[in-house]
N, C-alpha and C positions, 0 to 999 in steps of 0.2 A: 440682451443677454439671455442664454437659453436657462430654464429651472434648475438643469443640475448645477453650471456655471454660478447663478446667483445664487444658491444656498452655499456652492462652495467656498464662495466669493465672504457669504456673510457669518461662514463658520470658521474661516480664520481668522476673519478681522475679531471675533470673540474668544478667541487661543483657542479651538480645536484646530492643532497643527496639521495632523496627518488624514488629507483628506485626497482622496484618489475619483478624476471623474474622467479618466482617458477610457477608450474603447477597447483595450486590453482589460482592464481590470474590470469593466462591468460584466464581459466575456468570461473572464475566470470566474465573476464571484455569480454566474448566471444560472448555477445550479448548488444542491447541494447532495446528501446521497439517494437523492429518492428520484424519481421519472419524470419532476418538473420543473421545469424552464420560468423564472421571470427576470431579466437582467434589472441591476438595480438602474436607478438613478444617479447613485453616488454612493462612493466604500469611506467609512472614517472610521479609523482605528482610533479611537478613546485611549488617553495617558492615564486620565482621572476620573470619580465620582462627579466632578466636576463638568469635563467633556461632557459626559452623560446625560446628566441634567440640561447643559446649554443643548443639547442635539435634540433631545426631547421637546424643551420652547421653542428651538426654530421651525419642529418639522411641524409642530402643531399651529404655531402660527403663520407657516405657509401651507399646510393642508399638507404633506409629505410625507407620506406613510415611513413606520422605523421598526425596523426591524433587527432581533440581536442576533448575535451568531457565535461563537464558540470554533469548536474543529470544522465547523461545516459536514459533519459528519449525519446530521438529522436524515431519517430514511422517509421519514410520512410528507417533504417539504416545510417543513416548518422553520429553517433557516434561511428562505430569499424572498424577497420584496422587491414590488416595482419600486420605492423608493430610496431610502437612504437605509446602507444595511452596517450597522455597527460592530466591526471584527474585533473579538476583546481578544483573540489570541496574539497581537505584533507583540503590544504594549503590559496589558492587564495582567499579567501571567504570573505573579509573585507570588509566595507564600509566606503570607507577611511576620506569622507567627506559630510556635507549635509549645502548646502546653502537655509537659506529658504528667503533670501531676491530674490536672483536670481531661487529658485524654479530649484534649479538642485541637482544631489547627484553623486560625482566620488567614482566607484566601480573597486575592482574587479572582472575579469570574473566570478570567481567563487561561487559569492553570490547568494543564494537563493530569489527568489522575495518575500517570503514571508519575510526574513529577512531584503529585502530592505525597505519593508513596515513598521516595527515594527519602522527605522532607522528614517521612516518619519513621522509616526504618530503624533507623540509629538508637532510638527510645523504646524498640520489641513492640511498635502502635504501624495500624494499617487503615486505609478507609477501606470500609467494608464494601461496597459495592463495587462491582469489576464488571463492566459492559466488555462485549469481544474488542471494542474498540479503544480500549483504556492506555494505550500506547498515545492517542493524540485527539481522545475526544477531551474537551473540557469538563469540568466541575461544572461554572456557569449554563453549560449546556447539560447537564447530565441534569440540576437543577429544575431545568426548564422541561424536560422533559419526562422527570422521573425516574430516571435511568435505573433498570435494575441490574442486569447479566445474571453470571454463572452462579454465582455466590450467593443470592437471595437467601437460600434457605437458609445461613448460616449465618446471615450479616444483615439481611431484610434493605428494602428500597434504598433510595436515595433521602425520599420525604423520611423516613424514619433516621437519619443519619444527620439531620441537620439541629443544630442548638441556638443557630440566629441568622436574621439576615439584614442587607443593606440591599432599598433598591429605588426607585423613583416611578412613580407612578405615570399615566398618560396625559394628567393633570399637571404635572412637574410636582408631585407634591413627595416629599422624603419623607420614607418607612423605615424604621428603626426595630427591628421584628425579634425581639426574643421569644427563642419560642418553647413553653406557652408566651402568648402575647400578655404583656403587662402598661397599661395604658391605654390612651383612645384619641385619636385624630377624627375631625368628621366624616372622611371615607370609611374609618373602621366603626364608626357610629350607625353610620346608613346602613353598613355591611350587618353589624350584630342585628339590627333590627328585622333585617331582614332575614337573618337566619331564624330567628324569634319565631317568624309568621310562618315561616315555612318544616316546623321540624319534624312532622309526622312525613313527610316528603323523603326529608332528609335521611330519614333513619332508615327509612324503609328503602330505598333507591341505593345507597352509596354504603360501601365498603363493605358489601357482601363477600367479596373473597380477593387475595393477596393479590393477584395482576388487573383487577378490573381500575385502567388506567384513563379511559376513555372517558371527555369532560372533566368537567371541573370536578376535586377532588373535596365534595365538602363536607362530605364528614367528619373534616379535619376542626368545624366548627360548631361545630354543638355543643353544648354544656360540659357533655361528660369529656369531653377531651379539651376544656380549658378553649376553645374559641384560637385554635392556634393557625393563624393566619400564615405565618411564616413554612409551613409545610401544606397550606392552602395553594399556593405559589408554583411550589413544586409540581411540573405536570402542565401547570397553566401554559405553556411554548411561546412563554412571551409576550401575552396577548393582556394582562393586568398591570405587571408594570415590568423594570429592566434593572437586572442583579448588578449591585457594584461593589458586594463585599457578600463574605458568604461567613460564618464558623461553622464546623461542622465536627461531628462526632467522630472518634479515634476507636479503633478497637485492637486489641490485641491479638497482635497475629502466633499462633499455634506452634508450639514447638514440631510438632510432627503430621505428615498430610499422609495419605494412603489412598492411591484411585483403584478403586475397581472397577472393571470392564464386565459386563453383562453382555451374552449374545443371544439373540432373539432372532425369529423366522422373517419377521418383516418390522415395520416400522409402529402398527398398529398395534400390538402383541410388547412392545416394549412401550406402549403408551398405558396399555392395559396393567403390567408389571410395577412403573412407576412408585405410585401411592403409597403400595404396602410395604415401600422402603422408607419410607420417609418416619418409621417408627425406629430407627438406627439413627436417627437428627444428621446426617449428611448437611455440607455445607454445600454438596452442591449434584444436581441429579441432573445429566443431561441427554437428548437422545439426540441420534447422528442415524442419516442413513447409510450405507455399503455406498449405494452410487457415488456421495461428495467423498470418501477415502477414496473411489476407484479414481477420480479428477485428479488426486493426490500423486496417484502411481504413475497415471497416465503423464501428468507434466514434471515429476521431477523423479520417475524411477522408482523400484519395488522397496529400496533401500529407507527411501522417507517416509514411511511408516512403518514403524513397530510390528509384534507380530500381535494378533487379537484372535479370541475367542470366535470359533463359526458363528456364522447368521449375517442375514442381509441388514443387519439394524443393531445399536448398539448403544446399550446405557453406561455415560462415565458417571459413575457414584465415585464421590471423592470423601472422606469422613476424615477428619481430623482433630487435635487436642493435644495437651500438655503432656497425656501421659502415653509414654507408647504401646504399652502392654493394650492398655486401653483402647487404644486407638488400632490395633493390630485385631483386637478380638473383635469390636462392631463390624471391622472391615471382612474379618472373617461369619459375621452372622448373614451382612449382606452378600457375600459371594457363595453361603450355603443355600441361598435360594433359586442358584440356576444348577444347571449340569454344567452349562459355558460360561467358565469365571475365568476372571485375569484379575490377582491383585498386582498392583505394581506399587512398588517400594523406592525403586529409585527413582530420584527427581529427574534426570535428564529424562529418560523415557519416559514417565507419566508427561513432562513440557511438553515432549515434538506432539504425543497423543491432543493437547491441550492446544498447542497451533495449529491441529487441524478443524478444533470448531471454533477456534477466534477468527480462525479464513473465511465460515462459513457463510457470510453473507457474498464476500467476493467469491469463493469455488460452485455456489449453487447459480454464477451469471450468466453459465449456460445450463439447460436442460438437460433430459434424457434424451431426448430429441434430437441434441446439437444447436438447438436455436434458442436466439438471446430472452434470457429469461430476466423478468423486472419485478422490481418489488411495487405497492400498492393494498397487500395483503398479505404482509411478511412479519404480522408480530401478536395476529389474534389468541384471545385466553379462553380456557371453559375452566369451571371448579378439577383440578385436578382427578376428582373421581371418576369424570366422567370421560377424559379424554381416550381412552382407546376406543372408544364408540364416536367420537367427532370426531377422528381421524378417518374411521372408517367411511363416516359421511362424508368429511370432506375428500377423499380420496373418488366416492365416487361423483360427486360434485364434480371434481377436474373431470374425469373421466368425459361425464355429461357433456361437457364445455367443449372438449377435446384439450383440454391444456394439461399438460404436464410439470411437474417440479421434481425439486429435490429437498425434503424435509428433512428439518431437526430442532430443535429450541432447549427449550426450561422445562421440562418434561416433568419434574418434582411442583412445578409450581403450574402444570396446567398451559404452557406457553406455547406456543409451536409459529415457527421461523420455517417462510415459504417464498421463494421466487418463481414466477408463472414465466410461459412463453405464450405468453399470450399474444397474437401478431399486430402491434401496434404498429407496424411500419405498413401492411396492408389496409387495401381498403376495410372500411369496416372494423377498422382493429381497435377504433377509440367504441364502438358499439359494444363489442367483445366482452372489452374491458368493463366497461361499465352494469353491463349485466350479469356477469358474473362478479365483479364485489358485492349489486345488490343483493345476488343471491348469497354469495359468501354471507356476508351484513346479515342477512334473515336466518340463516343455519346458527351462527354463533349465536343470536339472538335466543333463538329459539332450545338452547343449551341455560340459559341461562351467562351469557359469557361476556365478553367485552371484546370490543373492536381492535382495542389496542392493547397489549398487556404490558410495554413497556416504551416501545419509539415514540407514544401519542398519536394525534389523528391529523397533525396539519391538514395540509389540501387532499390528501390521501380519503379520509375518512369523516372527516366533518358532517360534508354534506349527507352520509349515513348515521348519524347519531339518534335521529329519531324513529330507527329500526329499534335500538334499544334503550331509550329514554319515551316516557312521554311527553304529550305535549307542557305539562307544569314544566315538567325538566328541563325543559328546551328553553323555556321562557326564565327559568330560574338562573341558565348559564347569561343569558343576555341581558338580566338586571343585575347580576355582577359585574359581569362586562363596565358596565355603564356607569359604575359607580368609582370604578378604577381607570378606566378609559374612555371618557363621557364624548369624546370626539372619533373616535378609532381608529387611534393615531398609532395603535402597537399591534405590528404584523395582523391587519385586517383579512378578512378573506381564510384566515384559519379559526374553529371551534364556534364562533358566534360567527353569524352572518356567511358561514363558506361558499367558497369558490365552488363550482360546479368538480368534480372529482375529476370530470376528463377534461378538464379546460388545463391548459396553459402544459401539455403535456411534450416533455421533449423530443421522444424519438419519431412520436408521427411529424413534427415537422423539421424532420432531416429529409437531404435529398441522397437517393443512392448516387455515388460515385463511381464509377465503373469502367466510364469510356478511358483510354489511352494512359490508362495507368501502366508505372513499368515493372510494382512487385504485384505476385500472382493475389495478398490474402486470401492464401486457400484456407483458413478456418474460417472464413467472416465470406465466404461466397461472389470472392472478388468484388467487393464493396469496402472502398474507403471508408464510406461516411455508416457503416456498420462497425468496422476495424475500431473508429474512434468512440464507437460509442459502446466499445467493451467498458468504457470507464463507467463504473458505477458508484462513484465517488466516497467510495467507504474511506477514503484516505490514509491508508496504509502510507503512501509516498510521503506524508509527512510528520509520520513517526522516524526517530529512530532506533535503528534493525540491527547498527553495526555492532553492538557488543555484542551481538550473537551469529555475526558471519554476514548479514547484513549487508545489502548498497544501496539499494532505493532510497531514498533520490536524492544526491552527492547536494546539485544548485542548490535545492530547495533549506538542506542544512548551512549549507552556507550563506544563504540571505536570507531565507525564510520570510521570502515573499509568493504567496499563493501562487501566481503567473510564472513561475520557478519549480513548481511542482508539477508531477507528471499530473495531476486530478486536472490545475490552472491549464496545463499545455492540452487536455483534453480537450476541454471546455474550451479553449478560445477555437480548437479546428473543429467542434461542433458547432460553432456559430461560422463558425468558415464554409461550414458545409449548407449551414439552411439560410445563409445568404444574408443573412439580419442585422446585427449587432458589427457583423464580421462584411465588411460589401466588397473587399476587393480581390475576391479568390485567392488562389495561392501566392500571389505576391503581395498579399496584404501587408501594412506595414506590422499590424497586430500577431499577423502569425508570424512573423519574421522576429519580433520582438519576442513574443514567448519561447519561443523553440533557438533563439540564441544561444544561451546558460544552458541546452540541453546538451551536455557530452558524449552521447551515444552511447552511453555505457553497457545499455539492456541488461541494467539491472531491474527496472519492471518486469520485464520479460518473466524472471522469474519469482519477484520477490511480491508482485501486485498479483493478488490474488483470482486477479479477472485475467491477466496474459495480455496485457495492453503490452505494448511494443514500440516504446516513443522512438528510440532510435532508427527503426525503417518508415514510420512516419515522419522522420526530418528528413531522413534522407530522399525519402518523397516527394516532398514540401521544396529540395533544393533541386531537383531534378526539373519538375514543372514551373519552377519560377526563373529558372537559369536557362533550360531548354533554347539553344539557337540564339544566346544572349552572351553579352559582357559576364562576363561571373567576378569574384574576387579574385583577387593576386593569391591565397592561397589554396583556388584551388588547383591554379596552374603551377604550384610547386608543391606544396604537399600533397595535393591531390593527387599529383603523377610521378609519387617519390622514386616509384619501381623504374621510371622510363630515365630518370636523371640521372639514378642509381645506378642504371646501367653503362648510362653515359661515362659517371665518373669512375667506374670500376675498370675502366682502360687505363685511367691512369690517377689512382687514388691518392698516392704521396703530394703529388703536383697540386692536385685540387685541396688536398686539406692545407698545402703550406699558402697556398692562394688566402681559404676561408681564415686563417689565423691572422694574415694582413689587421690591423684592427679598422680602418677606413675601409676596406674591399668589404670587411667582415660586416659592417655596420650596412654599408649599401646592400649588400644581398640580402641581409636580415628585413630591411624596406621595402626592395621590391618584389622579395616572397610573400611579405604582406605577416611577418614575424616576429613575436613582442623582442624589441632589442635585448631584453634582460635576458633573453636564453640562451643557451651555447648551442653550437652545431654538434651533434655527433661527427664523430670521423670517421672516412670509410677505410676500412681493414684493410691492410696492403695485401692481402691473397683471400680470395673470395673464399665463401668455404667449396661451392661445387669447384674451383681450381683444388683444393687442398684435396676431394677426397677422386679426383682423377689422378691428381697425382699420386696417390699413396694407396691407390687399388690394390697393386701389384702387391702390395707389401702387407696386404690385410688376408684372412682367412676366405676362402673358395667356398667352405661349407656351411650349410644352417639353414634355418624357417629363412623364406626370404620375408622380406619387408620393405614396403616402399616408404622411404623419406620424402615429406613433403617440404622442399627445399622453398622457404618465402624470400623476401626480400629483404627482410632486418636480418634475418641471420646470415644470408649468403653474404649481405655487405657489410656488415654491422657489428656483427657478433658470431662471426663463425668458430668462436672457442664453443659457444652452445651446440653448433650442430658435431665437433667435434667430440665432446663431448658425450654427443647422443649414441655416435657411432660406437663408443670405446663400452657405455652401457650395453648396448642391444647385443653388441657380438659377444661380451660376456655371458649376457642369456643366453647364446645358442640360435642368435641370430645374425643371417644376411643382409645387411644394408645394402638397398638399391637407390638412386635417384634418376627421374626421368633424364632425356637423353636431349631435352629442350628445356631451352628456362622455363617457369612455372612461376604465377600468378597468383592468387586469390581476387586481386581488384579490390582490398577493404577499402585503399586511401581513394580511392574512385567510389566508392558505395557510399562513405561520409560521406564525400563532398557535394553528392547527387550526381554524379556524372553514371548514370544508370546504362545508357545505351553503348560506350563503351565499357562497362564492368561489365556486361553478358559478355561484349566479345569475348574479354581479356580472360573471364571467369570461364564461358564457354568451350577455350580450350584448353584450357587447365583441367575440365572435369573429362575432355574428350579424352586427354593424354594421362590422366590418373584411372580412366574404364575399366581398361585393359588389365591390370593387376585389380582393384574390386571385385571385376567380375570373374580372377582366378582364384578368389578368397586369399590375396594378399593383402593384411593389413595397411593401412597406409596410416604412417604416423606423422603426428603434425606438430613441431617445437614452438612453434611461435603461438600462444593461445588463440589472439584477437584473428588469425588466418586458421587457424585449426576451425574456431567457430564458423567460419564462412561456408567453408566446406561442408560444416554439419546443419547446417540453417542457413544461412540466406542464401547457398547455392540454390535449395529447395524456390524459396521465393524469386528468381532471378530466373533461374533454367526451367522447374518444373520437374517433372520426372522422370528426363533424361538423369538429374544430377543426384538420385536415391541412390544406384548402387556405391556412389562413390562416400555419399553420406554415411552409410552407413559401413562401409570398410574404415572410417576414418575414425583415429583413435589416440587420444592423449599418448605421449608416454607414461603416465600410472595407470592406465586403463589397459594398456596393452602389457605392460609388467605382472600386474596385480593378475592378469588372468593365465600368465604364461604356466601350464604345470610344472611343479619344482623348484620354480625360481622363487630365490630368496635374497632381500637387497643385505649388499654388503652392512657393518655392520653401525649405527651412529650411536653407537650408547656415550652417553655425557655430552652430547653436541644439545645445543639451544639455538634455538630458532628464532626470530621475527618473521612472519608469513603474509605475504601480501597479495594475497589470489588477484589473479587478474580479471576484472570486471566482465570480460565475457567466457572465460572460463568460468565462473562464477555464474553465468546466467544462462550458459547452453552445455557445456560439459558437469557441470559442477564439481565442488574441489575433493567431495568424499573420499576420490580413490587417491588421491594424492596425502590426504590427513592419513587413514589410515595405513598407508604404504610406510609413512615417518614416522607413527607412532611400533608400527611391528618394526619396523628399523631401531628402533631404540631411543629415536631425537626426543625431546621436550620443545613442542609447537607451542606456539601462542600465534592465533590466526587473526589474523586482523580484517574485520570487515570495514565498509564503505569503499570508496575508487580511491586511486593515487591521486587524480588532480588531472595528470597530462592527458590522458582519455585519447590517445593515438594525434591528431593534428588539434583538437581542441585548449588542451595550454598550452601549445606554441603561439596560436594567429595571436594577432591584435586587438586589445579587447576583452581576451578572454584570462589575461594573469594573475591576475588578484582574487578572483574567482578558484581561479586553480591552486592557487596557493592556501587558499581558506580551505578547500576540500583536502589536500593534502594534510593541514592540519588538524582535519578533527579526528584520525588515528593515527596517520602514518605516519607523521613528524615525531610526535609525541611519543609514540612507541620506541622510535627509533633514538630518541635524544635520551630514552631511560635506560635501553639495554646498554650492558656492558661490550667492551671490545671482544671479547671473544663468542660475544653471539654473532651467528649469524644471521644476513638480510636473504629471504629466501623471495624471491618477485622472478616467476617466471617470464615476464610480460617484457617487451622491449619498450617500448613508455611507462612500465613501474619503475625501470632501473634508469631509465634517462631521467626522470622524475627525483628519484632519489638522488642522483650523480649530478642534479643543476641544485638542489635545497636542503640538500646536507653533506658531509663528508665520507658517508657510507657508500658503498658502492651494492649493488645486491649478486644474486650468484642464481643461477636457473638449477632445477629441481636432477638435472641431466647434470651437471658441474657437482654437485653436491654428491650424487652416488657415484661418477667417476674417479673422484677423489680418493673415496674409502676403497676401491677395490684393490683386492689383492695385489699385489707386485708396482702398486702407485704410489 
């Protein structure tokens, strides 16, 4: 029996249940947010304090390195281990209690901050510390690392926020940590004495200024601070012992926030500024360069960012308090210090401003440059006084190097957040790398600073710590080490004893992909195994987005298994690509496994801050594995709905009285490869291209023309939509036209993988759409998931032959909203349920459509994540119950609350199939909704 087999073998026969040692899951959990690669041994999700401890004895008494993990969100490596890596977020995740007389809340390690917050709300209590990741990093993990964010200045660290801990040491020996610490175990015995001999060390080395994070934090143990172990801990990344209960401090969240925008010449110049706001007690001071907003415009349009203050650089000062008067005046002393102020009052636009630096780790993944930019040296501090002058160093530090980034951090607290392009995928690129940290290592040093001001040093920075410690210091981390972990049995190879900084790094060992691929990645240089390694595992995908319009990532909330998430599907076609973990290329059973439960939604696309793009990476994936091969039963029926479609549309009546047979009906459902539970649509007895030949004659001669793009759900399916669309547009003052051949997009062929047939099918479709493009005829497109194709993956598929058409093509609310004059009929006292469709949502976006219904007069309530059906993926077999879980985490619900006379507004033809097979609602297209209202209907 192999080591992972027999530990896993010997950790259930001891009740740890949940223990994962398949070649998927060592794949997914093989990285975490930071640049290095060690796949575990074996994953166990922990239920209890108890799991914990027995996983602690077994690893130690086989020699098994243990490592904890939280969101897996750690940027420095400090959450993966060759051995056994213990996920407290399945299981651990509880918050077991919330006192609000005493303003504390006892957790699990495995809670999300943002769940701790939901737990506190209700009692006007918040935990003060807010990392950009706090939608799905853990406490346990914030713990472990010291987590600060945006809020420091107002709310201070993590170690300052905790009141007690539970955890177990690498001895197996349990700590009961109030803190200050009251009582003595013989590790805390050894510990105090050794603090004893060491204090002139101590005083003098540690807690010189707020981010100096880097080593062991021990100034927490000295005399004058009570010997408090339990915030010793904090920062340590695992490497003393492993949290299995946490109390922690509550603070009272502010009746009123106020952001001000400060603009500055450059990035430097608002580092310089910083300091002498921090006399207005701001809760929180951050600086942003121009270039991560310009990544902002560039991917989702000039509309998603607010307007701000000139300058290439810009400080959000946020001050707030109970009283407003109050809070309106500091806000106004700090925006009397520039000429370029912006206070902002209201909270929705101070948020979207606030979601452009919580992106910031994912928007800085590419360069100035265009090339993939990594962390490794994305979290160093100087004394805030001094930072406009080590910006300037290190700016020209890059320079020296030739590397470039895009800065921003904790700029009140001296912090500054950096992703390099440094070329690890070339030769030479792991040398690069390494002498420029040393260098970086010696600059900071040489500031007086710390290596890490907040993420910690895992594999990243360790082996740089005696750039700014000496040698006592060094030796002093390693006889605590030892007294805590006298085997080194808790994630070894980080802070004591490190891993060489360029050892176990991941993108040097990917291989480029390139040969006989069928989409172009023209961002990523036509490289697959580039494409995949946009992921930079900040884990956005396993937050959720949807109460704020939100999809990413529909699986992953519905199982909320890593291997389910776009990070897990990353990570198993990164080991796909450097051959390892992953051996059997694109038909592996691994990557087939992961990328199942992926619905193609491309809701990554835009909601993952790096522009990963699972959906053409499966479609990839089914292309090269299916190529010249047997494929599934659906993708010879749903995959080629448009050819069947066509078939049945000679005689539609005939075939739908056939499919209502219940035996014919049940056999077809089989051997299209169809979960039995769903019903067939039916196809319309008059296509809509018959309806609008028929009824030419009888329509208006004059107007803009416009060409309709006629798909195949509406022509067979739903031709009241495109009817519909007609009776809108010519009320604008427009010509509807439709090509004079059927038309195509190819999506159900693009899912399936059938790639060398969607060129064709897609190919002439953009040849026969040119022609009006390239006369500046808009071409408008009803069906979203086909409108998207047109605007994007035609690009990846055709190349650019398929731009002019891309760019003539245009929602209906894109094309309305811009028409001059035009004003939609009128919805005042209509209510809505809105159910953007998933790639509407992830390539057009739905802005012009909210705001179109809001100056109409309706009352929207938008609902994010996907329907479920995701085009062919809840129909197959296999994928039901999946799809019905994702329909339910808003779309059911929404729908089972509103009253009868709202309306279901789902432009999408799988949102309305979706709702017409799982409820009695039917939905209505955005086209049916203002035909309605108009005059003389």
């Amino acid at each position: 029996m192999n080591p992972a087999a027999s530990l896993a073998t010997e950790l259930r026969r001891r009740g740890v249940t949940d223990v994962l040692d398949d070649a998927t899951t060592r794949a997914a959990y093989s990285s975490d947010a930071s640049l290095y690669r060690v796949p575990p041994l074996l994953v166990a999700r922990p239920r209890s304090a108890e799991d914990v401890a027995t996983a602690i004895e077994l690893c130690a008494r086989h020699g098994v390195p243990l490592t904890a993990r939280g969101g897996g969100t750690s940027v420095a490596g400090n959450a993966v281990g060759p051995g056994l890596v213990l996920d407290f977020s399945r299981h651990m995740r509880q918050v077991l209690h919330v006192d609000p007389e005493a303003r504390t809340a006892v957790v699990q390690p495995g809670v999300v901050q943002a769940d701790l917050q939901r737990a506190a709300a209700p009692y006007g209590l918040r935990f003060g510390p807010d990392p950009s990741t706090h939608t799905r990093c853990t406490i346990g993990g914030m713990i472990g690392n010291n987590a600060c964010g945006s809020r420091t200045l107002g709310y201070g660290r993590t170690c300052d926020n905790i009141a007690a801990l539970k955890a177990v040491t690498g001895t197996g020996a349990a700590l009961d940590l109030p803190s200050p610490l009251g009582g003595r175990t013989p590790e805390l015995a050894a510990l105090h004495d050794l603090v004893n001999a060491n204090l002139a060390t101590i005083r003098t080395r540690f807690g010189l200024f707020g981010r100096q994070v880097s080593g062991y934090a021990l100034e927490h143990l000295l005399p004058e601070r009570r010997f408090d172990v339990a915030r010793l801990l904090a920062g340590s990344e695992g490497t003393l012992a492993v949290l299995t209960e946490a109390t922690v401090t509550l603070v009272t969240d502010p009746a009123h926030r106020v952001l001000v925008v400060l603009g500055y010449d450059d990035i430097a110049a608002a580092g310089d500024a910083a300091p002498a706001l921090l006399e207005h007690r701001p809760t929180a001071c951050e600086g942003i360069d121009a270039r991560i907003v310009d990544v902002v415009r560039r991917r989702h349009g000039p509309s998603a960012v607010p307007p701000l203050p000139p300058g290439a650089a810009w400080l959000f000062v946020e001050v707030a308090g109970d009283d407003e008067a109050e809070v309106l005046d500091r806000a106004g002393r700090v925006a009397a210090g520039s000429e370029d102020a912006l206070v902002v009052t209201d909270m929705a636009r101070a948020a979207a401003l606030w979601r452009i630096r919580e992106d910031g780790a994912g928007l800085s993944g590419r360069s100035p440059a265009g090339l993939p930019a990594h962390a490794g040296w994305e979290d160093a501090a100087v004394p805030p006084a001094m930072l406009g002058r080590y910006l300037r160093d290190f700016e020209a530090l890059m320079a020296g190097h030739g590397l470039t980034g895009l800065p921003y951090g904790h700029f009140g607290d001296g912090c500054l957040h950096i992703r390099l392009d440094v070329p690890l995928d070339r030769p030479g690129g792991k040398e690069a790398f390494r002498a420029f940290l040393v260098a970086a290592a010696t600059l900071v040093a040489g500031y007086g600073g710390s290596l890490s001001g907040e993420h910690g040093d895992g594999r990243a920075r360790g082996e740089l710590l005696p750039l700014m410690y000496p040698a006592e210091v060094i030796d002093l981390f390693a006889q605590v080490k030892a007294i805590f972990d006298p085997g080194d049995v808790l994630n070894p190879g980080v802070l004591v004893r490190p891993r060489p900084l360029d050892a176990d790094l991941r993108v040097p060992a990917a291989r480029p992909v390139r040969r006989d691929l069928a989409l172009a990645y023209r961002h990523d240089g036509g490289d697959f195994g580039r494409a995949v390694h946009r992921c930079t595992g900040v884990g956005k995908c396993r937050a959720d987005t949807t109460a704020t319009g939100g999809v990413m990532c529909p699986s992953y909330l519905a199982t909320r298994e890593e291997k389910d998430s776009t990070r897990g599907r990353a990570r198993v076609l990164q080991e796909m690509v450097n051959g390892s973990e992953v051996t059997g290329g694109w038909r592996s059973p691994e990557v087939h496994e992961a990328l199942d439960l992926c619905l193609s939604c491309k809701g990554c696309a835009s909601d993952c801050p790096t522009g990963i793009d699972m959906a053409a990476y499966k479609s990839e994936m089914l292309y090269q594995s299916y190529r010249g091969r047997l494929r599934p039963a659906s993708h010879y029926s749903l995959g080629r709905l448009p050819f069947w479609s066509r078939l049945a549309g000679r005689m539609p009546r005939a075939v739908n009285a056939v499919l209502r047979v219940p035996g014919l009906r049940r056999a077809a459902l089989a051997v299209a490869g169809v979960d039995r539970r769903r019903t067939l649509p039916e196809f319309a007895p008059e296509t809509f291209r018959r309806w609008f030949e028929r009824t030419r004659d009888t329509r208006a001669a004059e107007g803009r023309p416009v060409m309709l793009f006629v798909d195949t759900f509406t022509d067979h399916f739903a031709p009241e939509v495109g009817r519909a669309t007609v009776a809108v547009l010519e009320a604008a003052g427009y010509r509807p036209e439709i090509g004079g051949r059927r038309q195509c997009c190819a999506l159900t062929w693009i899912s399936t993988g059938q790639l060398d047939t969607a060129k064709a099918v897609l190919g002439r479709t953009v040849g026969e759409l040119a022609e009006a493009a390239e006369a500046g005829v808009p071409i408008v497109g009803m069906e979203p998931s086909c409108t998207a194709v047109l605007r994007s993956d035609a690009l990846e598929l055709l190349g650019e032959r398929a731009a002019p058409v891309a760019a003539a093509t245009r929602t209906l609310a894109e094309l309305l909203s811009a028409t001059p004059g035009w004003r939609p009929p009128s919805l005042d006292g209509l209510r809505a349920v809105a159910q953007p469709h998933c790639h509407h949502h992830a390539v057009m976006g739905w802005d012009q459509d909210a705001r179109l219904l809001r100056e109409a007069g309706a009352e929207v309530r938008r609902l994010g994540g996907c329907c479920g059906l995701a085009g062919n993926f809840g129909v197959e077999k296999g994928h039901y119950e999946v799809s019905v879980a994702v329909a339910e985490h808003q779309l059911l619900p929404a729908i089972r609350q509103a009253d009868a006379e709202t309306v279901v507004l789902a432009d999408g033809f799988s949102c309305r199939t979706q709702l017409a097979d799982l409820s009695p609602r039917r939905g209505v297209h955005l086209a049916q909704l203002l035909a309605d209202r108009l005059p003389g209907r």
